[in-house]
C-alpha positions in Angstrom: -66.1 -10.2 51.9 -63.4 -8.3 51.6 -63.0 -5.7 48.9 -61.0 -5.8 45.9 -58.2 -2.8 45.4 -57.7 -2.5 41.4 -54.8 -0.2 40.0 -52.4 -0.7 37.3 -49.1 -1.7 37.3 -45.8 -1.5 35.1 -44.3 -4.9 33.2 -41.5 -4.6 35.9 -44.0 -5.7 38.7 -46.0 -7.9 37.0 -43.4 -10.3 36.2 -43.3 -10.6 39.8 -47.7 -10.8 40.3 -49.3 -11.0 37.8 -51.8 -14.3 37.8 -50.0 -17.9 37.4 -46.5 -16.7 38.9 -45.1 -19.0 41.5 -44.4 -18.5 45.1 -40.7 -18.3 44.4 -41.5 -16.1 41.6 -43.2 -13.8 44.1 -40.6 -14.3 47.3 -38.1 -12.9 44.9 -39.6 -10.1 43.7 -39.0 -8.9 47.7 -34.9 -8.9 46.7 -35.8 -7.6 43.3 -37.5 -4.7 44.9 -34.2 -3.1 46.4 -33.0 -2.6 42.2 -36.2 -0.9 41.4 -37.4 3.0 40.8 -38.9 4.5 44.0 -42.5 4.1 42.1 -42.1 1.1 41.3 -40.7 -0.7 44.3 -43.5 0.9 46.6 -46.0 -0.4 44.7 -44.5 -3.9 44.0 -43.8 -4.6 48.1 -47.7 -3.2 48.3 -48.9 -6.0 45.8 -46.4 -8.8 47.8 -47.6 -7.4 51.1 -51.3 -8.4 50.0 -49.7 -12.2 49.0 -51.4 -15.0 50.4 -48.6 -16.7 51.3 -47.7 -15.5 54.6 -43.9 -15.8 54.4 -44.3 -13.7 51.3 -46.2 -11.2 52.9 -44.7 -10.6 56.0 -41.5 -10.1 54.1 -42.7 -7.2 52.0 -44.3 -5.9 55.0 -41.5 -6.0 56.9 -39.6 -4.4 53.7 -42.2 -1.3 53.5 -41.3 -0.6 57.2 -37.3 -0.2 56.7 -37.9 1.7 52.9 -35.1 5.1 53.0 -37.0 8.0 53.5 -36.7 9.3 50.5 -37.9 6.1 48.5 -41.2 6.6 50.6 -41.6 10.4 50.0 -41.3 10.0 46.4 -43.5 7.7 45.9 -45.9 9.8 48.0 -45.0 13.3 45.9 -46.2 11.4 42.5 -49.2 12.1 41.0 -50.0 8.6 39.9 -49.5 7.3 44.1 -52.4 5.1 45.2 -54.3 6.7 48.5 -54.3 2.6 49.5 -50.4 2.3 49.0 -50.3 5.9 51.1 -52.3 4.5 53.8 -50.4 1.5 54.0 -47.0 3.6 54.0 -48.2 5.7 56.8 -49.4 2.9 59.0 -46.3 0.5 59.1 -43.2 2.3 58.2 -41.1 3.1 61.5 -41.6 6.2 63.9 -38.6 8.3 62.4 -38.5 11.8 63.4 -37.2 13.5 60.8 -40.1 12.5 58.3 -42.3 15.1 57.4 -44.4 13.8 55.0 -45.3 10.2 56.6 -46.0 9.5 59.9 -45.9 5.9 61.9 -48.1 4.2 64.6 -48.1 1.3 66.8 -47.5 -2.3 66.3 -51.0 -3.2 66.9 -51.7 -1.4 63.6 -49.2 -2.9 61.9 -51.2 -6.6 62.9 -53.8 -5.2 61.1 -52.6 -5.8 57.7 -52.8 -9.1 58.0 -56.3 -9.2 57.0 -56.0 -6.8 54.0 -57.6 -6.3 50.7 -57.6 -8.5 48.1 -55.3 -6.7 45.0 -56.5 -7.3 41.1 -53.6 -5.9 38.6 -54.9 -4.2 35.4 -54.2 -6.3 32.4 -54.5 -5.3 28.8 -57.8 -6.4 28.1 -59.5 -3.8 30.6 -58.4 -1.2 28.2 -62.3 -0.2 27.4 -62.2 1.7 30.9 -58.3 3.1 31.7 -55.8 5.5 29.9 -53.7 3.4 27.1 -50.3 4.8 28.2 -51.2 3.2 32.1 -52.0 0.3 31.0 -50.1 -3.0 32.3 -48.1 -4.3 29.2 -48.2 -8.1 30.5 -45.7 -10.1 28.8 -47.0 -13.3 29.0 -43.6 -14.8 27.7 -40.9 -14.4 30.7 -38.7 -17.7 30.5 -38.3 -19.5 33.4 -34.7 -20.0 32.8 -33.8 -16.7 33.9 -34.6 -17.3 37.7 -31.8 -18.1 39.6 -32.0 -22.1 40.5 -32.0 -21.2 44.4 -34.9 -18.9 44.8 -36.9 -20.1 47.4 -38.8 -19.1 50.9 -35.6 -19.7 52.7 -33.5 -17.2 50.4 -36.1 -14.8 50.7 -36.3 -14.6 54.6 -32.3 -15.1 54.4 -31.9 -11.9 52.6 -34.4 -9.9 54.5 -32.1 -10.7 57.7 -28.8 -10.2 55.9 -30.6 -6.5 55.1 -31.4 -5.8 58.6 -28.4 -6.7 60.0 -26.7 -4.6 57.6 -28.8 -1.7 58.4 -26.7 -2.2 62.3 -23.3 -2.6 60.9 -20.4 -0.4 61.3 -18.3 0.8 58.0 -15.5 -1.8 59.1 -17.4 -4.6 59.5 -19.3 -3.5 56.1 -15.6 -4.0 54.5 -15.1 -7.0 56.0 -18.2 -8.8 55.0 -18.2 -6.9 51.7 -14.7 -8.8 51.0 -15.6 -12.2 52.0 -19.8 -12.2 52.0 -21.8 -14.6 49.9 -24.1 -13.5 46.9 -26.6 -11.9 49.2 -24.2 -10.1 51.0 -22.4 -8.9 48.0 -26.1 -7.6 46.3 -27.1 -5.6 49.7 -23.3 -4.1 50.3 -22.5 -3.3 46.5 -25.6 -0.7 46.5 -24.2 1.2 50.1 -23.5 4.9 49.7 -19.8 4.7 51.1 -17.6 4.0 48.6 -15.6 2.1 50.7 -17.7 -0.8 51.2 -19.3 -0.7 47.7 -15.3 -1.2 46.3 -15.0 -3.5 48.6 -17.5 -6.2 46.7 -15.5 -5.7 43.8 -12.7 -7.0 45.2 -14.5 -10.4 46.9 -12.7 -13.3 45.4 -16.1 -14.9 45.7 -17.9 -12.8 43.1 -18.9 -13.7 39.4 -18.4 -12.7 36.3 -22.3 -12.9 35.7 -22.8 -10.5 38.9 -20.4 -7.9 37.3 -22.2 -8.0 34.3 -25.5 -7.4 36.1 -24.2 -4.5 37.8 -22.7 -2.6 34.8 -26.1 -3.2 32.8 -27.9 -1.8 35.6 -26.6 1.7 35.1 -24.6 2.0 38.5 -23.8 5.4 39.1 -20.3 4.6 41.2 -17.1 5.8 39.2 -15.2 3.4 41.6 -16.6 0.2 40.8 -16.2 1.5 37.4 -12.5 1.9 38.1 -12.7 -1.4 39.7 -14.1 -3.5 37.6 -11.9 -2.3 34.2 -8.4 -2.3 36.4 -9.7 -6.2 36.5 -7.7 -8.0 33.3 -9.9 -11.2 33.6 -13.4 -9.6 33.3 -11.9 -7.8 30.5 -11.1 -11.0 29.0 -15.0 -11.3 28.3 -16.6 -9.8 25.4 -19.8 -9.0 27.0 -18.1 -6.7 30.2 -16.5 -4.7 27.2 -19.3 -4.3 25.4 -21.2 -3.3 28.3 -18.4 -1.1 29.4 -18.7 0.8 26.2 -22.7 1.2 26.5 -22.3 2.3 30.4 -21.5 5.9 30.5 -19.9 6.4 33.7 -16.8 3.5 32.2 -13.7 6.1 31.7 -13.5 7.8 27.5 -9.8 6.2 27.4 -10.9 2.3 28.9 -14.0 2.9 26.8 -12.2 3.6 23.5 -10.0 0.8 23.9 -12.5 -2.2 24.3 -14.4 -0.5 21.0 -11.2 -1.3 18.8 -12.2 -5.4 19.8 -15.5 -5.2 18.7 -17.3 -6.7 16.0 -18.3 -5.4 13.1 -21.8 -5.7 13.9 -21.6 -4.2 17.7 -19.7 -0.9 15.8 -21.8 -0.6 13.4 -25.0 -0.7 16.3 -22.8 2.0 18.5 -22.0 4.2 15.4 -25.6 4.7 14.9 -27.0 5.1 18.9 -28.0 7.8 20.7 -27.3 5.8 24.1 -23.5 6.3 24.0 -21.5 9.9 23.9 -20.6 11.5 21.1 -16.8 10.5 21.1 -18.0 6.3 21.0 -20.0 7.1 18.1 -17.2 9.0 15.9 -14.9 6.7 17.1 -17.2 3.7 15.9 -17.8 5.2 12.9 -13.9 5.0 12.2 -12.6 1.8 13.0 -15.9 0.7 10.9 -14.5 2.5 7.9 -11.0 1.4 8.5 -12.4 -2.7 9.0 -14.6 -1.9 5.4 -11.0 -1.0 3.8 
């Protein structure tokens, strides 16, 4: 009998593992992986990699073995790391030279894990024996309506393809599919590091008003799809992207200042008083509320 590996985990993860979750719950928490912190993404593919479904798991393994580098090594450099999720890091990711701090082997040990240990997730009521502020804060309340209608097995492996193959792809075909891709393709290309082929998903005629409000909420760091996205009159149209705007820090003071003068009273009132926005949107919030009280 095999042996049981126990750890905690964050309320990120567990929506994805914890007990009672379906297998399209699960398969999707391979894509949600990529949106993750570098802690928390290892150690979410590690739970899916120990899945019993075997779509599931080979996915997550075959995820673990194409992490960036320096997802892996940070992972590794925290004090809170598993020595299981280590092992397993070291024994499947890809021979890359330049890694110093985790090494690869062969195939054959990659067949291996597919008779691993069994994985029990720390919940709440096992307090009695772990630190408080580790502890896995399981909200048993996540609605169903928030999973997107076409998350199955297919989806899953779909992705994971579309991700490899854009792993082999030149900057120009990047663009190209970036301008014209599906869903998938947008989610995989909008996160690459050339700024070129990020824009580029901006500009698909294809892409939602729902998928732009994703990304600004996300806290994307790229001034350009910033630029993008308020140069864009029809997503300004919506309430929400301005609001969002305003809360995102990297949206330009001047594009910023003007979506705050369409606010409601409510939403200046909520950035007059937070600590979330600069300085400038909470004086300036503070003013048109004062001048809408007149």
């Amino acid at each position: 009998m095999s042996n049981k590996i126990k750890f905690t985990i964050s309320p990120a993860v567990a929506t994805y593992v914890r007990p009672g979750v379906s297998s399209e719950v699960r398969l999707a928490g391979c894509d949600a992986a990529a949106g993750m912190e570098p802690f928390e993404r290892v150690t979410l593919l590690f739970c899916l990699s120990k899945d019993p479904d075997p779509s599931i798991k080979s996915t997550a393994i075959n995820l673990m073995q194409i992490l960036p580098e320096h997802v892996a090594n940070e992972y590794a450099a925290s004090d809170k790391a598993h020595p299981l999720v280590l092992e397993l890091l070291v024994r499947i990711r890809d021979k890359r030279p330049e890694s110093a701090d985790l090494r690869a082997v062969s195939a054959g040990d990659v067949e291996e894990l597919n008779q691993p240990e069994n994985v029990e997730t720390v919940h709440p009521q096992q307090a009695d024996c772990l630190d408080a502020d580790t502890l896995l804060e399981d909200e048993s309340s996540a609605s169903d309506g928030n999973m997107d209608e076409d998350t199955d097995e297919d989806v899953g492996e779909e992705f994971l393809s579309k991700f490899k193959i854009a792993q082999m792809m030149g900057i120009g075909e990047k663009i190209k599919m970036a301008l014209s891709g599906d869903k998938e393709w947008r989610s995989i290309l909008v996160k690459d590091s050339n700024k070129l082929v990020s824009g580029s998903v901006i500009k698909n005629p294809r892409i939602t008003e729902s998928e732009i409000l994703k990304l600004i909420k996300s806290g994307i760091q790229n001034d350009e799809i910033m630029r993008l996205i308020c140069a864009n009159k029809e997503w300004i149209k919506s309430y929400q992207i301005r609001k969002s705007l305003i809360e995102n820090n990297r949206t330009p003071v001047q594009n910023a200042i003007r979506y705050l003068a369409t606010m409601g009273e409510k939403d200046l009132a909520g950035f007059a008083k937070s600590k979330n926005v600069t300085s400038v949107i909470s004086t300036m919030a503070k003013r048109l509320l004062l001048n809408k009280k007149r």
